[in-house]
N, C-alpha and C positions, 0 to 999 in steps of 0.2 A: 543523625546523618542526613543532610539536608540533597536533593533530589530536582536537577532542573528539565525540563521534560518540553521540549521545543515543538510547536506543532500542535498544539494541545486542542485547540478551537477544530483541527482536523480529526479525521476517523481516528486513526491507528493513535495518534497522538490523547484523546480526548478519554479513550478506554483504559489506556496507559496510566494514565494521571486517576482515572477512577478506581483502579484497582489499586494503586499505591495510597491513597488516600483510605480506600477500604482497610488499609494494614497497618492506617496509623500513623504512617510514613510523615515524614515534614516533606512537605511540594510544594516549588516553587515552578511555575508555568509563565514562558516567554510568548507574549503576543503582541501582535503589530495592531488588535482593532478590539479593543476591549467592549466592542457591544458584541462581539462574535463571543467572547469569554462569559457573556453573563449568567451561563449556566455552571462556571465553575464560582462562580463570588460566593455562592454559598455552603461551598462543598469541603471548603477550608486549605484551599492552595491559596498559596501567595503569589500572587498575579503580577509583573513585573511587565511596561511595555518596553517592545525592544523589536529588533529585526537583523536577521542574520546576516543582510547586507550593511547594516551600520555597526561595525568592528565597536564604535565607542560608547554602542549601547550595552554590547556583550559582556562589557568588563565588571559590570552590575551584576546583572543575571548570575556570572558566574562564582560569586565573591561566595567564599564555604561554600561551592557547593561539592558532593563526593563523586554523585555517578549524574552521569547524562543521556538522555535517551534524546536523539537528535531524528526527530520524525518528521519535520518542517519540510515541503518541497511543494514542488507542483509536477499534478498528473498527467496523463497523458495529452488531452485534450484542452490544458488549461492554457498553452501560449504557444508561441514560434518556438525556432530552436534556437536562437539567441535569448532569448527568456527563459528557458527551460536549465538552459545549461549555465545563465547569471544563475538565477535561482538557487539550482540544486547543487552544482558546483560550485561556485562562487561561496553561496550561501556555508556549505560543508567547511571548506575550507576556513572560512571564518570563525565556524566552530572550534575545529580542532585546534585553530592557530592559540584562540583565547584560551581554548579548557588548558592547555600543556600550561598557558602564561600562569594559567588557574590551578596549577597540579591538582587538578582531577584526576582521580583514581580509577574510572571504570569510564567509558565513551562506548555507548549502543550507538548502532547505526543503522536506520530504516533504510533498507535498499528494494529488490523488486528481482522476480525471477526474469523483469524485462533484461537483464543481462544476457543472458544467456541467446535471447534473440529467437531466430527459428532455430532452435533446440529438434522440435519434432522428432523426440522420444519416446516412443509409446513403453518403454521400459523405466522409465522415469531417467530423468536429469539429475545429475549429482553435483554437489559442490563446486569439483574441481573439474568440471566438462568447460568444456573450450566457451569464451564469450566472444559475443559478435552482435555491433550493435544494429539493429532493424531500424532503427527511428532516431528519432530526437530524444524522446523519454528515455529507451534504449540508453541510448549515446551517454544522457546527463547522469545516470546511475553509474555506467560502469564508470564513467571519469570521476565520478564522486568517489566510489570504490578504491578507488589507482589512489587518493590523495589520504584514506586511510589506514589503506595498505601501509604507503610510504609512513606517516607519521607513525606505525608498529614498526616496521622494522630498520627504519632510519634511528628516531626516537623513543623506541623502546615503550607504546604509547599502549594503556590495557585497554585495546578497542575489542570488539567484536562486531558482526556483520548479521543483520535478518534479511533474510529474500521471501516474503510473503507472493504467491502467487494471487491471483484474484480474492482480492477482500471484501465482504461485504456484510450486513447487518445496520442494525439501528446508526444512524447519521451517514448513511453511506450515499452520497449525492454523485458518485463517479460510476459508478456500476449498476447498481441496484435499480436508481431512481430511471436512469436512460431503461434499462431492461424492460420494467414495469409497463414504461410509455410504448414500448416497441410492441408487446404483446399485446395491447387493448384492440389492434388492428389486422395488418397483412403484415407476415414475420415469415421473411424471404430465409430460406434453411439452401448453407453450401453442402452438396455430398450426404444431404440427408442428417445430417449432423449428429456422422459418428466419429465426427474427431472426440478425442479426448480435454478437456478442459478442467483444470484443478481449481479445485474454490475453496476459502478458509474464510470460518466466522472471524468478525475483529478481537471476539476475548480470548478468541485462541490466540492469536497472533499477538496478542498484548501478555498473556501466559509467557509464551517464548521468551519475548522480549526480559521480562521482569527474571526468568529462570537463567536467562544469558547474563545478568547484570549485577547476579551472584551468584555466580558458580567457576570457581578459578579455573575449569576445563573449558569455560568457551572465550578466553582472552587467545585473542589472536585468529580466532574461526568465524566458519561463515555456515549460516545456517537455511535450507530451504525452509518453508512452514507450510504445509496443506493441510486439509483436513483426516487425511490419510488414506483416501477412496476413491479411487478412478470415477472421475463421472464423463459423461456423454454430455456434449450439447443440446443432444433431441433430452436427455434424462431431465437436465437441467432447465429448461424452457418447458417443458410439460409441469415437473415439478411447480413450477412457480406459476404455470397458470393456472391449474387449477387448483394453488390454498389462495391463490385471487379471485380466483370463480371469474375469470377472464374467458372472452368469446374470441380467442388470437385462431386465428385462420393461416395455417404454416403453409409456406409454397417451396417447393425444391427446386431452383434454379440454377443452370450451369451456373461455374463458378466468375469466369468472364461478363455474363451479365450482372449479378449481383456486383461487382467490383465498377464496373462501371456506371451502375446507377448509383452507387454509395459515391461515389467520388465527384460526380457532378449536384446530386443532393449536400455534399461537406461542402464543395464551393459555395453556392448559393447559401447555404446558411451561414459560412462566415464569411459574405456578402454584406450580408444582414446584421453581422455582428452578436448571433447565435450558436449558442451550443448545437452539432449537428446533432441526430437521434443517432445516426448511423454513420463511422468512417471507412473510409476505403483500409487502414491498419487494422479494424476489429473484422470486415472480412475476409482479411487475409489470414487472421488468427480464424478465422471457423474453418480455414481450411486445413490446417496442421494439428497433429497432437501438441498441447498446453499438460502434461505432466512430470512432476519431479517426484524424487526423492524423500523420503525424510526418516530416513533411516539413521544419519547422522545427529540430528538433533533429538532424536529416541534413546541412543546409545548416551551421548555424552550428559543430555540434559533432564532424560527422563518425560520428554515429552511426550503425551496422552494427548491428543485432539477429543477436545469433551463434545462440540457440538455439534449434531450432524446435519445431514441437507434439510430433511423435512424439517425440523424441528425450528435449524437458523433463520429458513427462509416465513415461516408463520409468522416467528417474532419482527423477521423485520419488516414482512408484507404489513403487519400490525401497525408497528410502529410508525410507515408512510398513511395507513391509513386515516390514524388517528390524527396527522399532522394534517390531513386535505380534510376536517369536520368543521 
């Protein structure tokens, strides 16, 4: 049963393709830059270039293959919102158009609890809670969503849906890496930072995925992924500073001034054509509870979140460490 797994050079994508390959599985992984791929060349996927914007690469990639795991996009902070939404939608769409031309059997779809928006549940967010998009990222996911949706039940198509909330661990360049940098310094805290924010290691998230993509109960469902544990932001920023042995100096500031320095600090850096450290959207999430559910992917799929805070966060302080020797 041949296995095409999009995304693969990314986090969620690259863990995905590791544990399928741990099983033996036959993998075949779609990439646009095969110097980002060079750590699967040895791992025994079959590497195919291609990009989810060019329909007439897809028709390769997808030739025998059974299931797909479609985790290719861009994050938050990686483009406009004309880019975000070519990309993620665009890009989705392309997918699905080809896997049906492909009859493919199973179609995963990396999505994002960014649907759900300001949720601000401190009781956790569920599945079927109202969406409402906050951003661009926001925006690109749920429209990516609406075009898988349709191809189930227009088409009759066996998709399924993951909503991973904050992901992070080894290769995480979106979360982790920005985090790390914030703490070595002054780490402005909104509300003392008892909101709530959910975080999941990527092999859990990659667990999900693999359990959703055989199991005939989640054809047609949508799955939140946490690690199963209310955390704090102050929990969560203490925790990682000190298995850093970091000197971060925390400052409580109305929420108004922090928002307003992050937002003139993002200009300026994408001035510069820089990733900011700080945006005006991540202090407006320090302001809100950030947790869901996942009582549903427990029930249906048997999910057990194996990794926990301390444990995730060592291995991946580790694993950034090892990369700055």
């Amino acid at each position: 049963m041949k296995i095409l797994v999009t995304g693969a050079t990314g986090l969620i994508g690259s863990h995905i393709a590791e544990k399928l390959l741990a099983q033996k599985q036959d993998v075949r992984v779609l990439v646009r830059d095969p110097q980002k791929a060079n750590f699967l060349k040895t791992t025994g996927a079959e590497l195919v270039l291609g990009d989810t914007l060019d329909p007439d690469t897809l028709e390769r990639a997808l030739k025998g293959v059974h299931t797909v795991y479609h985790c290719a996009a861009l994050v938050q902070l990686q483009g406009t919102r004309d880019r975000l939404l070519n990309i993620n939608v665009q890009g989705t769409g392309n997918m699905l158009e080809a896997s049906l031309a492909a009859n493919v059997k199973r179609f995963i779809f990396t999505s994002s609890v960014a649907v759900y928006g300001s949720a601000n549940d401190p009781q956790g967010t569920r599945e079927d809670d109202p969406q409402a998009p906050n951003g661009p990222y926001s925006e690109s996911k749920i429209e990516s969503e609406k075009l898988v949706w349709q191809a189930y039940r227009e088409k009759g198509f066996p998709i399924s849906i993951i909503r991973p909330c904050v992901v992070y661990g080894p290769r995480d360049l979106n979360f982790s890496k920005p985090l790390l940098k914030n703490l070595k310094g002054l780490m402005p805290m909104v509300r003392h930072g008892e909101a709530l924010l959910d975080l999941v290691h990527v092999r859990d998230v990659a667990d999900v995925h693999l359990l959703a993509g055989t199991n005939e109960k989640a054809v047609g469902q949508a799955y939140n992924v946490t690690d199963g544990e209310p955390h704090t932001i102050q929990e969560l920023v203490e925790t990682v500073r000190r298995l850093a042995n970091l000197n971060t100096r925390f400052i409580n500031l109305p929420y108004p001034v922090v928002l307003t320095g992050a937002t003139i600090a993002y200009e300026f850096a994408r001035m510069r054509g820089k990733m900011p450290l700080i945006s005006p959207s991540t202090v407006r999430a320090m302001a809100i509870h950030h947790h869901y559910s996942i009582e549903k992917a427990q029930e249906h799929l048997g999910f057990v979140p194996k990794v926990k805070l301390e444990e995730g966060w060592k291995e991946t302080i580790e694993w950034f460490q090892a990369r700055s020797r």
